[in-house]
C-alpha positions in Angstrom: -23.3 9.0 31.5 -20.3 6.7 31.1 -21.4 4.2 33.5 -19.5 1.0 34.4 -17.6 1.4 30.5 -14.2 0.2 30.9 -14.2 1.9 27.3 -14.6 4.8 28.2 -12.1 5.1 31.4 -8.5 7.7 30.7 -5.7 5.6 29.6 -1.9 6.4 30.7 1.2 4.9 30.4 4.9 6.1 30.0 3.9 6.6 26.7 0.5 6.7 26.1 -2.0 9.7 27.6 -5.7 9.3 26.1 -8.6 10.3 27.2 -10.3 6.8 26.5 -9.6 3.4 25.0 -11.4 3.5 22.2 -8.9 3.6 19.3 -9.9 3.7 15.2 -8.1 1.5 13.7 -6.0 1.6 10.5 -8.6 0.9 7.3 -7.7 1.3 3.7 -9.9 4.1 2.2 -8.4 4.7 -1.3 -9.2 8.0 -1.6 -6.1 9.4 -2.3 -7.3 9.5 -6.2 -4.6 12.2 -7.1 -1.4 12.1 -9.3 0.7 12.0 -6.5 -1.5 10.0 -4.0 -1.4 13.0 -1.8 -3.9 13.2 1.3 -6.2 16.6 1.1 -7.8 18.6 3.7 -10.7 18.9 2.1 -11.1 14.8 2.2 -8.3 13.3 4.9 -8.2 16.0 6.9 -12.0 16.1 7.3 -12.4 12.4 8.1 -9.2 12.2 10.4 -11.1 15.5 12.4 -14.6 14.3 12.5 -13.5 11.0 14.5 -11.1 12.8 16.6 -12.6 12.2 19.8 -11.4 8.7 20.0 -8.7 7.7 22.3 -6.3 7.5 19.3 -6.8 7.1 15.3 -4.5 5.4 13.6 -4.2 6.2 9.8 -4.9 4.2 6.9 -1.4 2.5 6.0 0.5 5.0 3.6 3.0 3.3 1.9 6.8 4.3 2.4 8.1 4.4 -1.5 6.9 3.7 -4.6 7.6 0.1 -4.3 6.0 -0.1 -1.4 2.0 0.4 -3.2 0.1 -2.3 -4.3 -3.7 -0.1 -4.2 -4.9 1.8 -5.7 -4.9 5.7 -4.3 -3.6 4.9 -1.0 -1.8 8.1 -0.2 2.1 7.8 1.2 4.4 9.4 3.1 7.5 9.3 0.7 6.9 12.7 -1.3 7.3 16.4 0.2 3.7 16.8 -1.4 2.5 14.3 0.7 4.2 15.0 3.5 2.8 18.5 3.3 -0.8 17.2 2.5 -0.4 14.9 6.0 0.7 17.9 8.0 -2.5 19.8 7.1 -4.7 16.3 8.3 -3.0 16.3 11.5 -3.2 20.0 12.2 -6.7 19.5 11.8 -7.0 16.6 14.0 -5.3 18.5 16.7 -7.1 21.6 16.6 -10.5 19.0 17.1 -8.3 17.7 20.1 -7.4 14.7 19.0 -4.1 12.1 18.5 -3.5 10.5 15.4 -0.5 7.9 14.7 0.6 7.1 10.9 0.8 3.6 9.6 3.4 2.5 7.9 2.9 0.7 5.2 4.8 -1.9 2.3 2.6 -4.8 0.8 5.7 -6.8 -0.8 4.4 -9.6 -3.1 0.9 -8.6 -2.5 1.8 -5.5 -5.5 1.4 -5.9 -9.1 3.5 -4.8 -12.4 0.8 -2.2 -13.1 2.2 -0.1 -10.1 5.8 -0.5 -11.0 6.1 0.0 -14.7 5.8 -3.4 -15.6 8.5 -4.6 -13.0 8.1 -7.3 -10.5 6.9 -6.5 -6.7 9.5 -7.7 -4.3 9.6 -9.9 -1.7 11.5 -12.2 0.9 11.3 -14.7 -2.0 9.9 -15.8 -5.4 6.3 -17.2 -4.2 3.5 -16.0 -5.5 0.8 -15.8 -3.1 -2.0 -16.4 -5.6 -4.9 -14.2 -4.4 -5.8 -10.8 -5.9 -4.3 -7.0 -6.1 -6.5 -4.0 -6.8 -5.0 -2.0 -9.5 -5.7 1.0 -11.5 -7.4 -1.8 -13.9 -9.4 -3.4 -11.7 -8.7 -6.7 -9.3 -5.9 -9.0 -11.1 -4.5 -12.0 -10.3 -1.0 -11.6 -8.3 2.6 -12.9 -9.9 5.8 -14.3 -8.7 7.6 -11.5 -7.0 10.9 -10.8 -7.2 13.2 -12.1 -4.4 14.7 -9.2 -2.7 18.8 -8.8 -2.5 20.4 -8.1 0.8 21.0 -4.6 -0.9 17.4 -4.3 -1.6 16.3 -5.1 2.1 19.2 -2.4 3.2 17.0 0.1 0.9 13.8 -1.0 2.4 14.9 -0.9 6.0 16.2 2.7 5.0 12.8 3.6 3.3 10.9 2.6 6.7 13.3 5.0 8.5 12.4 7.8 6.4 8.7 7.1 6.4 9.2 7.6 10.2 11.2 11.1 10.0 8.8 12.6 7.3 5.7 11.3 9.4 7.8 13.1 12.5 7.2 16.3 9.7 4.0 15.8 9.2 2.5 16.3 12.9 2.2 12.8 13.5 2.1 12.1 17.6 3.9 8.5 16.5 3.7 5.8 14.0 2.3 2.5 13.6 4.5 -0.4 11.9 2.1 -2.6 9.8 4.3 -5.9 10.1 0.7 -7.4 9.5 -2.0 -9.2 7.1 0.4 -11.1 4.8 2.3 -7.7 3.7 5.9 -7.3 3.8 6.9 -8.1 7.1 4.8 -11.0 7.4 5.9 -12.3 4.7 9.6 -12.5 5.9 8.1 -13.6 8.8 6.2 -16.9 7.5 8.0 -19.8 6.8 5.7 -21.1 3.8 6.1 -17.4 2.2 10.3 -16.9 3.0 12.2 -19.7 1.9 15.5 -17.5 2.1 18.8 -19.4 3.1 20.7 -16.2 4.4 20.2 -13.7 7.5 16.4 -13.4 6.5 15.5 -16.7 6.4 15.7 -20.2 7.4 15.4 -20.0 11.4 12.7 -17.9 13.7 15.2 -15.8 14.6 16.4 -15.0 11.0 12.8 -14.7 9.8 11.9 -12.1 12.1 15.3 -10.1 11.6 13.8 -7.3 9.3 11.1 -6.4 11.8 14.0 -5.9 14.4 16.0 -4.0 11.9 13.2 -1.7 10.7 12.9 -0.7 14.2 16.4 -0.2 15.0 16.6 2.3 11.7 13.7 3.9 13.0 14.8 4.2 16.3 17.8 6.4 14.7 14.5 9.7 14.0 11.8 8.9 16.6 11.7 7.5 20.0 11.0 4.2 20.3 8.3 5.4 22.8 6.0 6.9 19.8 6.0 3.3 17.9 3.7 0.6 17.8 3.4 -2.5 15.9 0.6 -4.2 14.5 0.7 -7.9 14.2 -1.8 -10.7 13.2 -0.2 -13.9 14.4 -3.4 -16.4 13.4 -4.0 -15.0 9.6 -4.9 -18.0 7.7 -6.3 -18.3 3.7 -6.4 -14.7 3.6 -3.8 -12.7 1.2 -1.8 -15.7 0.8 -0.6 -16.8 4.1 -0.6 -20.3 5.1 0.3 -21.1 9.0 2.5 -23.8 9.3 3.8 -25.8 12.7 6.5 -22.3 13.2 3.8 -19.7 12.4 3.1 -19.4 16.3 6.2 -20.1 17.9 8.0 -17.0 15.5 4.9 -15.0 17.2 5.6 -15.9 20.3 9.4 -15.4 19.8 8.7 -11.8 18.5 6.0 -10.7 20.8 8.7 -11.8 23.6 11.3 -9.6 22.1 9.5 -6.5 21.7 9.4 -6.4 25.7 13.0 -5.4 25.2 12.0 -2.4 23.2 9.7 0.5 24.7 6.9 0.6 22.2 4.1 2.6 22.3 1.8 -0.4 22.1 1.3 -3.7 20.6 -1.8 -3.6 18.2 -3.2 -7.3 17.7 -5.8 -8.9 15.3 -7.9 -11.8 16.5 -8.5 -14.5 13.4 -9.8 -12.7 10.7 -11.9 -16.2 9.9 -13.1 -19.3 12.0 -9.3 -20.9 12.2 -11.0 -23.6 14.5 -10.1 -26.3 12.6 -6.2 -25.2 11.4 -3.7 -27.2 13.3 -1.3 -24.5 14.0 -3.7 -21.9 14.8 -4.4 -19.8 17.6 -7.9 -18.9 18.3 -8.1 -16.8 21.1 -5.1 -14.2 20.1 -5.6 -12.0 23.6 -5.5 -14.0 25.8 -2.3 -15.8 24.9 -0.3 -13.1 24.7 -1.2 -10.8 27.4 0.9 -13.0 29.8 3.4 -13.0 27.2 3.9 -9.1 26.6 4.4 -7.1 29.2 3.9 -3.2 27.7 0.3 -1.6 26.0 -1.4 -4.0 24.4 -4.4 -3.2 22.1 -6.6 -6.0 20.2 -9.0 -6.2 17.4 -10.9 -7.3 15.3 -14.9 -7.7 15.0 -15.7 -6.1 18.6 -18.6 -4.1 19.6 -19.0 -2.0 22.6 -20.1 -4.7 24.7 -16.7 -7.4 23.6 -14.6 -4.0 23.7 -15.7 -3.4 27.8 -15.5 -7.4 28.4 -12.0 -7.5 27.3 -10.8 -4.6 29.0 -12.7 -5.5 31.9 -11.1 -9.2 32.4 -7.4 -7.8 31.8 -6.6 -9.4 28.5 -6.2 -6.1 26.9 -5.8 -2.3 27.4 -7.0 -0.8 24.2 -9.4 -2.0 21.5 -9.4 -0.7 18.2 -12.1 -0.6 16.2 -12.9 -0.4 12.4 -16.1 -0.8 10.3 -17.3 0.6 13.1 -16.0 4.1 12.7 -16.6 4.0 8.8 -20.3 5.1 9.8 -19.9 6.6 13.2 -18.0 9.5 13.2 -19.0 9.8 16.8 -18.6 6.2 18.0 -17.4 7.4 21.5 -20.1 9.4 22.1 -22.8 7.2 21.1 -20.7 4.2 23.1 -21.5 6.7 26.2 -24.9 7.6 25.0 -25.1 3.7 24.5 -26.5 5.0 21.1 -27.8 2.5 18.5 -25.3 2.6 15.8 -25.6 3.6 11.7 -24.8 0.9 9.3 -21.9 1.4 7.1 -22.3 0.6 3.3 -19.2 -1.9 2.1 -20.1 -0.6 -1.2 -18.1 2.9 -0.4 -15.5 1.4 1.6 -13.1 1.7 -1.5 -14.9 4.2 -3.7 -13.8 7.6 -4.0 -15.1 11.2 -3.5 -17.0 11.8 0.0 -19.7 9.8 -0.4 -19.4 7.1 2.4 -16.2 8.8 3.6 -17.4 12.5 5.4 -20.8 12.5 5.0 -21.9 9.9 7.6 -23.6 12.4 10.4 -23.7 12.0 14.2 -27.2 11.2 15.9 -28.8 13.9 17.1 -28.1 12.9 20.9 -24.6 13.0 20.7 -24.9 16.6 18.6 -26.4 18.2 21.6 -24.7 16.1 24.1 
């Protein structure tokens, strides 16, 4: 039934063990609509189960501190209510067989005062990205964060770590480091976003330093071997990121780095738009940095099962994470061996609350009595 699907084929490593390479990817779902943005079994734990049979899920990005939001009911992992509302989700999950990684999650400038009492977000400095942030009012225009103190990166770095020990509480089998998509690490990472003149800023190798000392502090609770990154080296005109003539070369300089540190896996996003025509940007993400980075590598972005088996199949990639995808197919393995037709999703719910176009997307009736 599986066929010539390199999809569908067991996937091990020293760190990795999965029955296929078909991973969900990490999607905001805001349905954490609770005082304390706590995830439920009735709602999380449902979702997280019903997609379980994927090689690995990765969660929605739960935010490591208060600071850290900038949506609306994203659930965290900073509370012990919501570390106890996780460990019911991932119980669930593993009694439906599956593996689920947390990601976690700060957006930095990409916040508003609404979620802060009427303080300033902070960031690597005071730029405001000028794009949007979805708070309890509604989408608002973002402001000039505040640049963060050496003190306040020390109590970020520290907030990461804990994220990682209460996820390790939770039931998670590892976590995911979102160091993607214009948020927090990214924007130390930019050079048009970080205009620091200390250790965070000014050269590549300063720019990249928080990543590299997130993962040391994290290193200190979990192995290493239970971590992966997600990265998104050609993000242009989205969430306020601008590549410039360094964008690519910090990338490269990071991605070459990480071979010193035994990851679970490096998750990449292909553009998220048609960056043909930007100077700096790279087009064809895979394939440049498989030869770069030598441990798991799993890609993204905008593949179906047929791009998903071609991509595995010519080596530029050992796992393929999927999103929208999943929204609507609870059972995307199974009809990717069936070679089922898909259902639609409906982008209306992807950010409404309640189960409607969260749990209540049903699998065809071949894979029910497959």
């Amino acid at each position: 039934m599986k066929g010539n699907q390199p999809l569908l084929t067991p996937f091990k490593s020293n760190n990795l063990s999965l029955p296929n390479r078909v991973i969900m990817a990490p999607m905001t779902r805001n349905r954490a609509n609770n005082e304390g943005n706590v995830p439920t079994e009735e709602l999380q734990g449902v979702y997280y189960a019903q997609r379980a049979s994927a090689g690995l899920l990765i969660s929605e990005g739960s935010q490591v501190s208060k600071r850290a939001v900038g949506y609306i009911n994203t659930p965290g992992i900073y509370s012990d209510e919501q570390v106890a509302g996780w460990k019911k989700v991932t119980q669930k999950v593993h009694n439906s067989g599956g593996r689920i990684f947390i990601q976690l999650w700060h957006v930095g400038r990409m916040s508003h005062p609404d979620f802060h009492n009427g303080e300033l977000p902070w960031a690597p400095s005071a730029i405001n990205p000028k794009s949007k942030s979805y708070t309890p009012e509604g989408f608002k225009e973002t402001v000039t964060p505040k640049a963060m103190t050496l003190l306040e990166i020390k109590q970020t770095i520290e907030e990461f770590k804990q994220g990682a020990k209460n996820a390790k509480t939770a039931g998670f089998d590892g976590i995911e480091i979102h160091a993607s998509n214009g948020y927090l690490f990214h924007q130390f990472f930019n050079a048009t976003s970080n205009h620091r003149t200390d250790a965070y800023g000014g050269t590549i190798e300063n720019r990249a330093r928080f990543l590299f000392d997130v993962l040391d502090a994290v290193s200190e609770v979990i192995s290493l071997n239970k971590v992966g990154i997600r990265l998104n080296p050609s993000l242009h005109g989205i969430f306020g990121m601008t590549m410039d003539e360094e964008t690519i070369p910090t990338f490269d300089y990071i991605i070459r780095k990480l071979n010193d540190y035994d990851l679970a896996y490096l998750h990449l996003s292909e553009p998220f738009n048609d960056v043909s025509k930007v100077p700096y940007a790279v087009t064809e993400i895979a394939k440049r940095y498989r030869p770069i980075y030598r441990g798991t590598l799993m890609i993204n972005t905008n593949f179906d099962r047929e791009k998903g088996n071609a991509v595995i199949a010519a080596g530029d990639a050992d796992l393929v994470a999927f999103g929208k995808p999943f929204v609507s197919n609870p059972d995307l393995v199974e009809r990717f061996e069936q070679k089922a037709a898909l259902t639609p999703w409906n982008s209306k719910t992807f950010y409404t609350s309640g189960k409607e176009g969260y749990i209540d997307y049903e699998p065809t009736e071949k894979t029910k009595t497959a």
